[in-house]
N, C-alpha and C positions, 0 to 999 in steps of 0.2 A: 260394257257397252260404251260406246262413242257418247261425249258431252257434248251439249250445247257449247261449251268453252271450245273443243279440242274441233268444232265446226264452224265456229270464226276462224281461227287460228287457220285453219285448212282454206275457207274462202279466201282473207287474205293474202294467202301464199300462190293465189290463181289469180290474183289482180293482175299483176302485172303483166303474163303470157294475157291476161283477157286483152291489155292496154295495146298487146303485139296484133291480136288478133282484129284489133280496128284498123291498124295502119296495113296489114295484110291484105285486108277484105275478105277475112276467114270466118267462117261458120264456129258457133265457141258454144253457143248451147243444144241441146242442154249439159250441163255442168255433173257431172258425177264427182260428187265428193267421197274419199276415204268411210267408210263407217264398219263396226266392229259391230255385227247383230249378237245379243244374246247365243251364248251358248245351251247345247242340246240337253235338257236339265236343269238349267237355271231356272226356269221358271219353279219347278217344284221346291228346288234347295233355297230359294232367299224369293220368294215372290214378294215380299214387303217392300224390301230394297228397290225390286225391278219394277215396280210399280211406280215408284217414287222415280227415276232417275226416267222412265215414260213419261211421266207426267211434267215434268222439266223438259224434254226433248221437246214435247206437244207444246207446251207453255210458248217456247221460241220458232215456233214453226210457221208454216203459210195459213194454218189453222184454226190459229187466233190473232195471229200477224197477217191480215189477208191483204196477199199483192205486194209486201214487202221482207218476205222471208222464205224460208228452204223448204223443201217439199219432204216428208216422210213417206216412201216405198212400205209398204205392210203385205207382211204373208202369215197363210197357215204354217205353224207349226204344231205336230201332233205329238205330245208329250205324255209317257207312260203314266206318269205320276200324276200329269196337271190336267192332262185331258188336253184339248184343241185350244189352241191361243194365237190371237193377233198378234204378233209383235211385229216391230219395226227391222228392214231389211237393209235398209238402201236410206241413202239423203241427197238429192237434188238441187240445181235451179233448171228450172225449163226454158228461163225467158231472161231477159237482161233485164226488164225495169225490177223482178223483185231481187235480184243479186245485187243492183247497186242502190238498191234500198236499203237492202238489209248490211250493208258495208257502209252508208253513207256517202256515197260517192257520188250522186247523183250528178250536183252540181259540177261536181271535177272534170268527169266525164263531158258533160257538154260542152264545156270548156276547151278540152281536149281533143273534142271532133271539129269545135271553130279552127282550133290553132294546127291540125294537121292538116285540114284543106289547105290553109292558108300559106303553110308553110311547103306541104308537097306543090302547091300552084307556082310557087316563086322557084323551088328548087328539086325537081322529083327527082333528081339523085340522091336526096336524101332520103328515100323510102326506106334502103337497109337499114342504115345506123340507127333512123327512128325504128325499126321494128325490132332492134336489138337492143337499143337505149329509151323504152317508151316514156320511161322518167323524166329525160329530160325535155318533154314539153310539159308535165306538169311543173317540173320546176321554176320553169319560166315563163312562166305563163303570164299572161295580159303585157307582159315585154317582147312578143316576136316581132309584132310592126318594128320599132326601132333595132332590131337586132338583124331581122333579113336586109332593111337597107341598108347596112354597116355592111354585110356581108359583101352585098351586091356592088357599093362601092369602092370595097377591098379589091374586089375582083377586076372592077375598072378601070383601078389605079393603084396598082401593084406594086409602082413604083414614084410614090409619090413625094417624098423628101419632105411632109408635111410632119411636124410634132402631132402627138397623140392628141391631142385639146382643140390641133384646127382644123380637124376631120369634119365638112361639113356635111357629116351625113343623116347626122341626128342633133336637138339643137341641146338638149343637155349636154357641154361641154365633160363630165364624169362618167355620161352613161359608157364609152365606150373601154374608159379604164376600169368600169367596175364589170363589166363584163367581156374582156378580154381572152378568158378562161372558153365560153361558149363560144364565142364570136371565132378565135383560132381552130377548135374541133370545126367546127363547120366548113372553115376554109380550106383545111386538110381533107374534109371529106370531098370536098370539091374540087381540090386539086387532083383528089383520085380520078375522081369519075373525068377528068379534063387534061388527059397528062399532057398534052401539048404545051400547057401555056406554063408562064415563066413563076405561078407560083410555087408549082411543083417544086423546086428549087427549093421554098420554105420549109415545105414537109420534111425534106431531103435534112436540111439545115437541124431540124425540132428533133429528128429519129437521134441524130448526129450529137445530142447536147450541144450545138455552138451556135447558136443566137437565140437570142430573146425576143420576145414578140415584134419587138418595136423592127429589130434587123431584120428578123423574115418577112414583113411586111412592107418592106420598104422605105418606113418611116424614120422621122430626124429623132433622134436617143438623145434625152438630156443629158449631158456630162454633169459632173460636179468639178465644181472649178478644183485647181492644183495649184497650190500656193510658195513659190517661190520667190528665192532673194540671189539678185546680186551680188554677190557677194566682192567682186572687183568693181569699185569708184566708176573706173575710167570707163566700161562696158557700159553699165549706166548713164552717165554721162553721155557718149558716144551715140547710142542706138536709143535709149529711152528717154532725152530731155532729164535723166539725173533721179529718175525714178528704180529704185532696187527694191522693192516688196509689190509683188504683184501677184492676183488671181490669175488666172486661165485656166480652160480646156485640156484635158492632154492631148488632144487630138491635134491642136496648136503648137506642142511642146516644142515643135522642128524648129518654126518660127524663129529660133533663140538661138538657132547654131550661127551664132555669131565666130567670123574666122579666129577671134583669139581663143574662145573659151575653149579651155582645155581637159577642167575637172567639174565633175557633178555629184555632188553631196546629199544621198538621200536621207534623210534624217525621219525616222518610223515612230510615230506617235499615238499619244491613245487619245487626243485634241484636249488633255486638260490646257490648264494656263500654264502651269510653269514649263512642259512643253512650249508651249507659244512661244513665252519667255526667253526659253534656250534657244531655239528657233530667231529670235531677232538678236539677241544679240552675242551670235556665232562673229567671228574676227573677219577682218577685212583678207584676203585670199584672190592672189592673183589671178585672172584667168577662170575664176569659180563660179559656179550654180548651186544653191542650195535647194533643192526640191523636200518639203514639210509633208511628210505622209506621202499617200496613194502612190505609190511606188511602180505597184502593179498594173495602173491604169498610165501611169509613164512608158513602160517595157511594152504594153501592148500594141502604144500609139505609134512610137517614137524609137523603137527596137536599131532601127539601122544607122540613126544618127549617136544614138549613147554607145553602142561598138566603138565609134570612134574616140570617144574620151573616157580620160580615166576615171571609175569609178569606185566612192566609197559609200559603204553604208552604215549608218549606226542606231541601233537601237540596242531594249531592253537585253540584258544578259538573262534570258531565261531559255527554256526549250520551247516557247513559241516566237520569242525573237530569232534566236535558232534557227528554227524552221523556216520562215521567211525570208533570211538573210539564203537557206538554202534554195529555197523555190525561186528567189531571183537572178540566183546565179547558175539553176540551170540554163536560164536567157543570153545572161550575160557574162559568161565564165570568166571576164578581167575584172570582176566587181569583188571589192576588197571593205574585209570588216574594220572600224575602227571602233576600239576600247569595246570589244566584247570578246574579250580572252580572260585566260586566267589570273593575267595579271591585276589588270581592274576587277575582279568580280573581288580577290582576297584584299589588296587594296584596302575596299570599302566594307569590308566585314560586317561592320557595325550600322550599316544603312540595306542590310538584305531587307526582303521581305518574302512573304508567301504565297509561293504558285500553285494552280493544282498539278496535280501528280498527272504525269505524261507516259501512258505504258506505250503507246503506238510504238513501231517500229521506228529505226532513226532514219531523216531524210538520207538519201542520197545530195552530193553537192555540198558538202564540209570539207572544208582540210582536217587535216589530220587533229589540231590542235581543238578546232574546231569542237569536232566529236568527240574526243574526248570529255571536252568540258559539257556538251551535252549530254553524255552519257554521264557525268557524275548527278545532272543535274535532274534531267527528267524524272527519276525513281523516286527520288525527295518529294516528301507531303509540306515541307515547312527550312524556312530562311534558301530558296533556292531562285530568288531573283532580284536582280540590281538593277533599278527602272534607272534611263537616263537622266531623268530629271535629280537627281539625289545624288550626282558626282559635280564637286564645285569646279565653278568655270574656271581655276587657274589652272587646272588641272587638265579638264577638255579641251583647252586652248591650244596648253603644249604639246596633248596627245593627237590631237589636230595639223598642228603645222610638221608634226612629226611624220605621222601621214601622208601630208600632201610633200615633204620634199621626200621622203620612200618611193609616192609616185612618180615624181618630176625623175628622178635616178632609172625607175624602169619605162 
C-alpha cells in the first residue's frame, strides 16, 4: 500500500504543474494522487501489518491533520477470509489551502500570486514562459520591482552605449550584474513576442554564440587594457613625447599604425614577473611593437591593420602554446613563430618542465615543423614544455634579431 512518505514525494512532484496552473488560470483541484489500495487478500494474509501502515496513512491525513492534509477515499471491500472491511482507496486534496499546508508553501505561494500580477501587469507576454518556467518567480522573488524596470529600460534604450554600472534603472549599481542571467531570458522573451524592433537582433546574436550580454544590449564592454612597448626610440619619441611602455584598449590598437612600424611582436604570457621581466627588457628593434599577452583580443580588434605588418609570435614551447600560436594564424596566416621549434626546445633540455598530457586532436594552422614537434609533445605526461621565461636573454636576443631580419628579407 502507498505511504505516507511515497505521498509527499507524489504532492511535491504536482507543485510545480499546480505553480503553471495559477499563471493559467486553470482549475487544479481536486488533486488525485497515485495510491496503490490493499490487495484482494491482504487483509486475511498480514492484517497486523495492514493495520499498522492504516494507521500511519490516518496518522498524516485531514483526519487528525484537519484543513492541512490529504483526504483518504474508503471502500467496502468483501473479503473471504476477513469478512467486510474499510480500507483505504484513493488519496486526495480537494482544496488548495490544505495542499499547500500540508507542503508548506503557503507563504510562497502568496508570494507568488503578488509577483505574477505584477509581473503579467508590466509584461503579459510573458504568460507562456512563466507558465513553463513557474520557478522562476519563486526564485526571485521580493526582486521583480527592480528587475521588470531593468527590463523595461533595456527595451527603451536598446542602444545605449552606457557601461553596465550606469544603467540608471535601478539604484544598486550590482543589482543588474548580478542579475543579468534573468534580466536577458526576459528580454529574449520579449523580443519574441515584438519581433519588429531592433532587439531581436540580440536574440539572433545569443542563439549565434557571438556576443555577450553587454554587445547584445547595446552596452559599452570593459576592455582589459593591452600592454605594449615600443620598441623603436625614434616612434616613441616621434608620436608619444618618448614614452614606449604603455596600456591600452585593443579596441584602440589601430591608433599605433604609425607609417614606420613595420613588425609586431606578440609575446604570450602567463603575467608572472619574469615574464614582465622579459617583456621589458626585449632589445631596441627598428620599426617594432611589442604587444605582452591578449593577443586574441589584438586580432579581434585590430585584424586589418596587423595584415599589414609582419608578424612574430613567441611563447611557451608546449602543445598549448601550440595551440594558440595555431588559432592565431588562422587570422593571420603571415604570422610567424620565434624560438618555439625544435631547436630551442633540445637547446634547453635541462630547463623543461611538466605539461599535462594533451590527447585532443592537433590544431589545424601549423607548419609542418610545427606539428611535428607538437605531435612529439602533446602525448608526454612529463619534461614536455619550455616556458619562455627559462631561455637566457643572450640567447632570445640573437634569436630575435634573427627573426626580424628573416622578416625584413620576406
Amino acid at each position: 500500500m502507498t505511504s505516507p512518505d511515497d505521498i509527499k514525494a507524489a504532492a511535491r512532484k504536482n507543485y510545480e504543474r499546480y505553480l503553471s496552473s495559477l499563471v493559467e488560470e486553470k482549475e487544479f483541484f481536486p488533486l488525485e494522487l497515485p495510491f496503490t489500495a490493499p490487495k484482494a487478500g491482504e487483509a486475511a494474509r498480514r492484517w497486523s501489518e495492514l493495520r499498522s501502515e492504516i494507521e500511519a496513512l490516518e496518522a498524516s491525513s485531514d483526519e487528525t491533520r484537519h484543513g492541512s492534509s490529504y483526504t483518504i477515499r474508503r471502500e467496502v471491500r468483501n473479503d473471504r477470509l476477513a469478512g467486510s472491511q474499510l480500507l483505504p482507496s484513493g488519496i486526495f486534496f480537494d482544496e488548495e489551502g490544505p495542499y499547500l499546508a500540508y507542503l508548506g508553501k503557503g507563504a510562497e505561494v502568496k508570494r507568488f500570486k503578488d509577483d505574477l500580477r505584477l509581473v503579467l501587469t508590466a509584461f503579459p507576454c510573458l504568460k507562456a514562459w512563466l507558465s513553463a518556467k513557474p520557478q522562476r518567480l519563486v526564485q526571485y522573488a521580493g526582486e521583480w520591482p527592480p528587475i521588470l524596470s531593468t527590463v523595461a529600460w533595456f527595451l527603451a534604450n536598446s542602444s545605449s552605449g552606457l557601461y553596465l554600472r550606469q544603467i540608471p534603472a535601478v539604484e544598486d549599481t550590482k543589482f543588474i550584474e548580478r542579475h543579468k542571467t534573468i534580466i536577458d531570458e526576459i528580454l529574449e522573451r520579449c523580443d519574441k513576442a515584438d519581433k519588429g524592433t531592433a532587439p531581436l537582433a540580440a536574440a539572433t546574436m545569443k542563439a549565434a554564440g557571438k556576443a555577450s550580454f553587454e554587445e547584445r544590449r547595446g552596452l559599452r564592454r570593459h576592455e582589459e587594457p593591452v600592454r605594449l612597448r615600443l620598441l623603436d626610440p625614434r616612434l616613441a619619441d616621434t608620436y608619444l613625447r618618448g614614452i614606449s611602455d604603455l596600456a591600452i584598449p585593443a579596441s584602440e590598437l589601430v591608433r599605433l599604425a604609425f607609417p614606420e612600424l613595420q613588425t609586431l611582436l606578440i609575446l604570450e604570457n602567463k603575467t608572472s614577473f619574469a615574464s614582465t621581466e622579459l617583456f621589458l627588457s626585449l632589445p631596441e628593434w627598428k620599426g617594432a611593437l611589442a604587444l605582452f599577452g591578449s593577443g586574441y583580443a589584438a586580432i579581434r580588434t585590430a585584424q586589418p591593420w596587423l595584415l599589414g605588418l609582419r608578424l612574430l609570435y613567441w611563447g611557451d614551447i608546449d602543445s598549448h602554446g601550440l595551440r594558440i600560436l595555431a588559432s592565431m594564424r588562422m587570422n593571420l596566416p603571415s604570422l610567424r613563430s620565434v624560438m618555439m621549434d625544435r631547436e630551442t626546445f633540445d637547446h634547453f633540455e635541462r630547463y623543461r618542465s611538466n605539461a599535462p598530457q594533451d590527447l585532443a586532436p592537433p590544431p589545424p594552422g601549423l607548419t609542418a615543423d610545427e606539428l611535428a614537434l607538437f605531435l612529439d609533445l602533446a602525448p608526454r605526461c612529463a619534461a614536455n614544455r619550455l616556458e619562455q621565461e627559462r631561455i637566457p636573454q643572450d640567447y632570445a636576443v640573437h634569436r630575435l634579431y634573427e627573426a626580424m631580419n628573416s622578416a625584413l628579407e620576406h
